[in-house]
C-alpha distance (Angstrom), angle and dihedral (degrees) to the residues before:
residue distance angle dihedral
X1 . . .
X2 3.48 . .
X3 3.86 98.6 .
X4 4.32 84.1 51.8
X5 3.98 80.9 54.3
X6 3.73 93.3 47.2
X7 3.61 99.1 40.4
X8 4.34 83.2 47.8
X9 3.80 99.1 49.3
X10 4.06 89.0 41.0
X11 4.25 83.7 56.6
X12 4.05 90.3 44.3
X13 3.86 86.2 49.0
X14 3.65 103.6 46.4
X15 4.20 84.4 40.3
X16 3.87 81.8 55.3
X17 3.89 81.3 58.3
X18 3.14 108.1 47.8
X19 3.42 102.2 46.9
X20 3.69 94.4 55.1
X21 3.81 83.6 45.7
X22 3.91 83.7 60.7
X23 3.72 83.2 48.7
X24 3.77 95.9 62.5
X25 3.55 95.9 41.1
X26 3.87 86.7 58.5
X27 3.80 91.1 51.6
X28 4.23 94.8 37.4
X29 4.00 79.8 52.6
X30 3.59 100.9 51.6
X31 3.83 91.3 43.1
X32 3.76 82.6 63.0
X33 3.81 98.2 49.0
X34 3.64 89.3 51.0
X35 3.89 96.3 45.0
X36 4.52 83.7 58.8
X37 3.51 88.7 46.7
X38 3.48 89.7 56.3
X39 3.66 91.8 48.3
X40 3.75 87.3 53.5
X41 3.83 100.6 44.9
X42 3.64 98.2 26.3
X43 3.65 91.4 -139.5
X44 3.80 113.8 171.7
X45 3.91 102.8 -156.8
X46 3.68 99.8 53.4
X47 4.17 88.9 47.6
X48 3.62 83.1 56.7
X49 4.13 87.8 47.3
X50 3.93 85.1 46.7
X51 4.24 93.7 59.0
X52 3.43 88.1 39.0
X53 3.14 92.7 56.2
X54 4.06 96.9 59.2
X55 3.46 81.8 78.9
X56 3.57 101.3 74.2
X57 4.15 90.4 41.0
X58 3.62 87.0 58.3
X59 4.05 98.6 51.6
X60 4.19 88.6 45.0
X61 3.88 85.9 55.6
X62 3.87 98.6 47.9
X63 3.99 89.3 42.7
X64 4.12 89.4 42.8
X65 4.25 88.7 49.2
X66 4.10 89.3 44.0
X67 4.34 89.4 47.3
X68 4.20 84.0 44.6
X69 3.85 91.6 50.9
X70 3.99 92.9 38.8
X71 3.75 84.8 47.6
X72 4.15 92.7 53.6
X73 3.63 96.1 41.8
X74 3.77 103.2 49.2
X75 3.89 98.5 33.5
X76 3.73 98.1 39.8
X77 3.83 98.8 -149.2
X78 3.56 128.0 -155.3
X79 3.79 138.3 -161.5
X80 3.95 116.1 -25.4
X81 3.79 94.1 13.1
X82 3.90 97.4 49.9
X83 3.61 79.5 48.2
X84 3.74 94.6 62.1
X85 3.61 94.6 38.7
X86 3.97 89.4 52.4
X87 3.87 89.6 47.9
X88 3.82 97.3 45.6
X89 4.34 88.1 58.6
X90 3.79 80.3 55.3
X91 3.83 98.1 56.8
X92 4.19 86.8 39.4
X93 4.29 88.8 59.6
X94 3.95 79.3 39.3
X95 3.87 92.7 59.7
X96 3.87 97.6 40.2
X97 3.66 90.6 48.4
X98 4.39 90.9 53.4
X99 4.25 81.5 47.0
X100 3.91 84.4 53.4
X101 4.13 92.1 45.7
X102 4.09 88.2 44.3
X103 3.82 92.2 52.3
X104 3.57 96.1 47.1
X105 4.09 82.8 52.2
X106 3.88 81.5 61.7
X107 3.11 106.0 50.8
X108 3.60 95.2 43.2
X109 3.67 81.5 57.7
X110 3.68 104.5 52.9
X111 3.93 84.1 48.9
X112 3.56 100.6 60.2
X113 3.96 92.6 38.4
X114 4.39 87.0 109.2
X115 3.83 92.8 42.6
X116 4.01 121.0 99.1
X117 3.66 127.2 -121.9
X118 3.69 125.2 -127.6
X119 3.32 117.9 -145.0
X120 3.61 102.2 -121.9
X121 3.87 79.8 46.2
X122 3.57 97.3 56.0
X123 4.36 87.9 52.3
X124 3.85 84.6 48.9
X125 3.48 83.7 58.9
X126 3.75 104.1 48.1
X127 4.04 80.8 61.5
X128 3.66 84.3 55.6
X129 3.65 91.2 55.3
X130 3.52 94.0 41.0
X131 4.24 89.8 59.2
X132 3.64 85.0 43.0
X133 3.37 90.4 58.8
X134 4.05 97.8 45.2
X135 3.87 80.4 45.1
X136 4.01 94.5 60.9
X137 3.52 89.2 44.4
X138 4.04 96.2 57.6
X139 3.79 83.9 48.6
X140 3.25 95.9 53.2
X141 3.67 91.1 49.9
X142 3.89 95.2 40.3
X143 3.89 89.7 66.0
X144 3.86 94.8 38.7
X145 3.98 82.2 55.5
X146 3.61 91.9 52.7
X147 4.03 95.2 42.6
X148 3.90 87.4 56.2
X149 4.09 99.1 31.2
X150 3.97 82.7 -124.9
X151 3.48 99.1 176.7
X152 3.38 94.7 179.5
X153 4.08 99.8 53.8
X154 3.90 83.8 46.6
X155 3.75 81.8 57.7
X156 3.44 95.2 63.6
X157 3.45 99.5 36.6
X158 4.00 87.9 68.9
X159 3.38 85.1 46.9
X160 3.68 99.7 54.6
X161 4.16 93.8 50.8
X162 4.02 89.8 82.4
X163 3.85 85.0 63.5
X164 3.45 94.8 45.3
X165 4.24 89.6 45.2
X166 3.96 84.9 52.1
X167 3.57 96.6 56.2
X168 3.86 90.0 45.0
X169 3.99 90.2 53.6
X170 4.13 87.2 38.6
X171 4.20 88.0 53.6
X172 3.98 88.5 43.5
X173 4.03 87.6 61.5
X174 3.25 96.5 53.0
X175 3.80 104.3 42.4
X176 4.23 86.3 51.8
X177 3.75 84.4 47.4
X178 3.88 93.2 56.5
X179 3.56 86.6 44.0
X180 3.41 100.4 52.2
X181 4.49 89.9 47.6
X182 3.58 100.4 42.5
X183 3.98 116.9 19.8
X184 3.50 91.2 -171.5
X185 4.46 85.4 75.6
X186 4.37 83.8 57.3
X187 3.98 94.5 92.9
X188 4.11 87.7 48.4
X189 3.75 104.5 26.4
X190 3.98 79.2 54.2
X191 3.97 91.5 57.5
X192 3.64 92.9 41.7
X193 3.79 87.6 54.2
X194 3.91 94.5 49.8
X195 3.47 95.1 47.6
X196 4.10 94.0 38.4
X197 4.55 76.5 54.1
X198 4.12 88.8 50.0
X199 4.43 90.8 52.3
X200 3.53 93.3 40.4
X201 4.41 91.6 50.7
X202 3.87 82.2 49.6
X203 3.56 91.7 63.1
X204 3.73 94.2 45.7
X205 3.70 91.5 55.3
X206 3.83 85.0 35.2
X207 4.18 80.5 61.8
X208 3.71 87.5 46.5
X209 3.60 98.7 63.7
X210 3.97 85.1 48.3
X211 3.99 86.7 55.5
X212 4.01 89.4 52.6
X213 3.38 93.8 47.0
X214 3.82 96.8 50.4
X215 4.12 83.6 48.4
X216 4.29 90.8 52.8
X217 4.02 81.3 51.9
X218 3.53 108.4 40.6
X219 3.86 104.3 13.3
X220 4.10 76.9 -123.3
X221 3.81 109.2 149.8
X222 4.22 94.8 -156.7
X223 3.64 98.6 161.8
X224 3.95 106.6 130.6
X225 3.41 91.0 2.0
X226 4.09 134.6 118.0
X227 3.76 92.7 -126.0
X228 3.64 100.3 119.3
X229 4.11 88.5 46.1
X230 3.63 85.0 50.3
X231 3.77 96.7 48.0
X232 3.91 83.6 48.7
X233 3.69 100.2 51.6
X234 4.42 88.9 44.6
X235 3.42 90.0 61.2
């Protein structure tokens, strides 16, 4: 009986968790929406609201790391639950570092508020907006994959970052070409690059939260590994 009690306050805890896990992700994920919008609008209060912001990230990961550590020492897990526990710490460092990428989006922002668009600048920015936007959808998806252990969404997920790392490299081109025609587009094509960097590290640690979640499935550790190729080519 008291192992069944064990075993049933160690699920309530790591439940506990999770959910407020889920909570942060919410919050790191708005953050980001906001810090795009700002890059489209270039509206100088809610940058500010953006950094501030960071703030709060950075409190839910310290608490989330202490409740993790709490969770190990007094409940002692073993095999497949340590192994979720372990994995959910990941996706917490995961989360702080996307608030860290959306703030410097921000502040980018508010800093090139007084500086004038090109137009081919401003088109190289609507691609920027478009991989934000494919960006925010693989994080939305990351932490729905992790909220259902889908394995096989987190699959794809991994899959989907070598598109995302292509457009990256395709908006890089074309940025160092404007430079290179007009150097009046530096100061702007410089921001856009910056900020293009920020989305695309979202989506890596948007691809990271799919690797943890495949490891609390499977017990699978896939990070620099060809298992998603490999699942590809075997089917």
């Amino acid at each position: 009986m008291t192992g069944e009690h064990s075993s049933s306050q160690y699920n309530h805890d790591l439940e506990a968790i999770r959910s407020q896990v889920l909570l942060m992700g919410g919050l790191v994920e708005k953050h980001f929406l906001a810090a795009i919008a700002c890059f489209r609008a270039g509206n100088a209060e809610q940058a500010n609201a953006v950094v501030a912001s960071d703030e709060e990230v950075n409190r839910l990961e310290v608490m989330l790391d202490d409740l993790c550590s709490h969770l190990i020492v007094k409940r002692q897990p073993a095999a497949n639950d340590l192994r979720t526990v372990m994995a959910t710490g990941k996706v917490i460092t995961d989360l702080e570092r996307i608030g860290d990428e959306s703030t410097k989006i921000a502040r980018v922002c508010l800093e090139s508020l007084n500086r004038k668009r090109t137009t081919s600048v401003l088109d190289a920015y609507e691609t920027v907006r478009g991989l934000a936007h494919n960006v925010g959808q693989m994080l939305h998806d990351s932490l729905d994959a992790f909220a259902r252990h889908d394995e096989a969404k987190a699959v794809q997920l991994i899959a989907y970052d070598a598109t995302i790392d292509q457009d990256f490299r395709s908006i890089m081109r074309s940025l160092i070409s404007f430079m290179m025609e007009d150097p009046s587009t530096i100061s702007s094509a410089l921001d856009a690059m910056w900020i293009a960097k920020a989305i695309e590290r979202i989506g890596d640690h948007a691809k990271n939260i799919a690797e943890h979640t495949i490891y609390i499935v499977e017990g699978r550790d896939i990070r620099h590994s060809d298992y998603v190729a490999n699942l590809s080519a075997n089917k």
